[in-house]
C-alpha positions in Angstrom: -1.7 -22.3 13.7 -4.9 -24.4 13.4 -6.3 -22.7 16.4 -5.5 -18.8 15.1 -7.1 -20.3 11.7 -10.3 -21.5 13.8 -10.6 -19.0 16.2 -8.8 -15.7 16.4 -8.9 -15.1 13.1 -12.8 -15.6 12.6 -13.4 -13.4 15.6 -11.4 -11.1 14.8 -13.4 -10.7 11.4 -16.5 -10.7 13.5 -15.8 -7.7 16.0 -14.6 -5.5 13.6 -17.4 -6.1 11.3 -20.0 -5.5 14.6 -18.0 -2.3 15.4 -17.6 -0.8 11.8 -21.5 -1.5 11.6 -22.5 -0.4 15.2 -20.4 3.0 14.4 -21.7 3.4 10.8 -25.6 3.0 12.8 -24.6 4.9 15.3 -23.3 8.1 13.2 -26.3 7.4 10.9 -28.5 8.2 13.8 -27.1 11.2 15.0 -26.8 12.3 11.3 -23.0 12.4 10.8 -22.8 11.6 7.3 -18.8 11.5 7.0 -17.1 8.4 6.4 -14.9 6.2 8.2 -11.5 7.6 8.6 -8.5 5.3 7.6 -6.8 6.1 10.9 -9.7 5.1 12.8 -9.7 1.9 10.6 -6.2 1.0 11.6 -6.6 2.1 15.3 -10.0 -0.4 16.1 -8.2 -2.7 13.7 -4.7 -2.5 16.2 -7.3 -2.8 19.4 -9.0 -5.9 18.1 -5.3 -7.8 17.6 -4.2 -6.4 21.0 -7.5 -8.0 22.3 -6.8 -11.4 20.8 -3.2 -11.2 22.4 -5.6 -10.8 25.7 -7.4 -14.1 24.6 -4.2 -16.2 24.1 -3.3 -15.3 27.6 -6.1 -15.6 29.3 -6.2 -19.2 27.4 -2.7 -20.5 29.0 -4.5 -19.4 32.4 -6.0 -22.4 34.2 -9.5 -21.1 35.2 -11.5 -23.4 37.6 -14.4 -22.6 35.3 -15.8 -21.4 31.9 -18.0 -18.3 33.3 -14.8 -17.6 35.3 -12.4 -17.3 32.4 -15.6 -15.2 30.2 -16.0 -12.8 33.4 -12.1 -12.4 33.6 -12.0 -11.9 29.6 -15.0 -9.6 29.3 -13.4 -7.5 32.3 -10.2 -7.1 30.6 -12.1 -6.0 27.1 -14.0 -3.4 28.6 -11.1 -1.9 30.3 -8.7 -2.4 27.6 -11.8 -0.7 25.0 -12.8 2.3 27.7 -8.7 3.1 27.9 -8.4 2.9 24.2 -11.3 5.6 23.6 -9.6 8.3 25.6 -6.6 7.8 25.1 -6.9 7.5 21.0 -9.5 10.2 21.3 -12.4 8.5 19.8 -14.4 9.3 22.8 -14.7 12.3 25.8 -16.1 11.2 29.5 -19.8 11.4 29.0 -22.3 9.3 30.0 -23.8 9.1 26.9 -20.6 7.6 25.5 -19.6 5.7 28.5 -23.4 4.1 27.6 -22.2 3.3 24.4 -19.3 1.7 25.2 -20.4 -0.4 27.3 -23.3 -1.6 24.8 -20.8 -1.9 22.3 -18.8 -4.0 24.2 -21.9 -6.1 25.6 -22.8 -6.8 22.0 -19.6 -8.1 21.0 -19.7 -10.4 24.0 -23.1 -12.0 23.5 
């Protein structure tokens, strides 16, 4: 309990604010001037817990090193974010979006 208290939960708090703000930028500069959808809340808000699931296993996996378990984490993000996108249909396959992704997820990791 101590440890979702100390570190899930904060982190969790921390990506969605960082991709609630990055989207908000993001739709700001491309002049999209609706709001947030309530669904869409929900959705990033159901990815971010499915990705701290990810962290607890990775966790109870004994990695030789740190940068071994971060590469191995960061891998499974970005696959588990790209999949997400199509298949909840926030995003089509361009490489403008692909780019944005991927900086998206980059952020969040640094």
């Amino acid at each position: 309990m101590k440890r979702l208290l100390r570190t899930y939960l904060p982190s969790s708090a921390i990506a969605f604010t960082i991709v609630i703000l990055f989207n908000a930028v993001y739709n700001l500069i491309l002049g999209n001037n609706y709001a947030l959808s309530g669904v869409f809340v929900l959705e990033l808000t159901g990815l971010i817990i499915f990705i701290q699931l990810i962290s607890v296993v990775c966790d109870h996996i004994p990695f030789q090193s740190e940068r071994a378990y971060q590469i191995t984490f960061f891998a499974a993000e970005y696959a588990i974010v790209i999949i997400a996108g199509f298949v909840l249909n926030w995003t089509v396959l361009t490489i403008s979006n692909f780019l944005y992704t991927s900086l998206l997820c980059v952020f969040i990791a640094v």
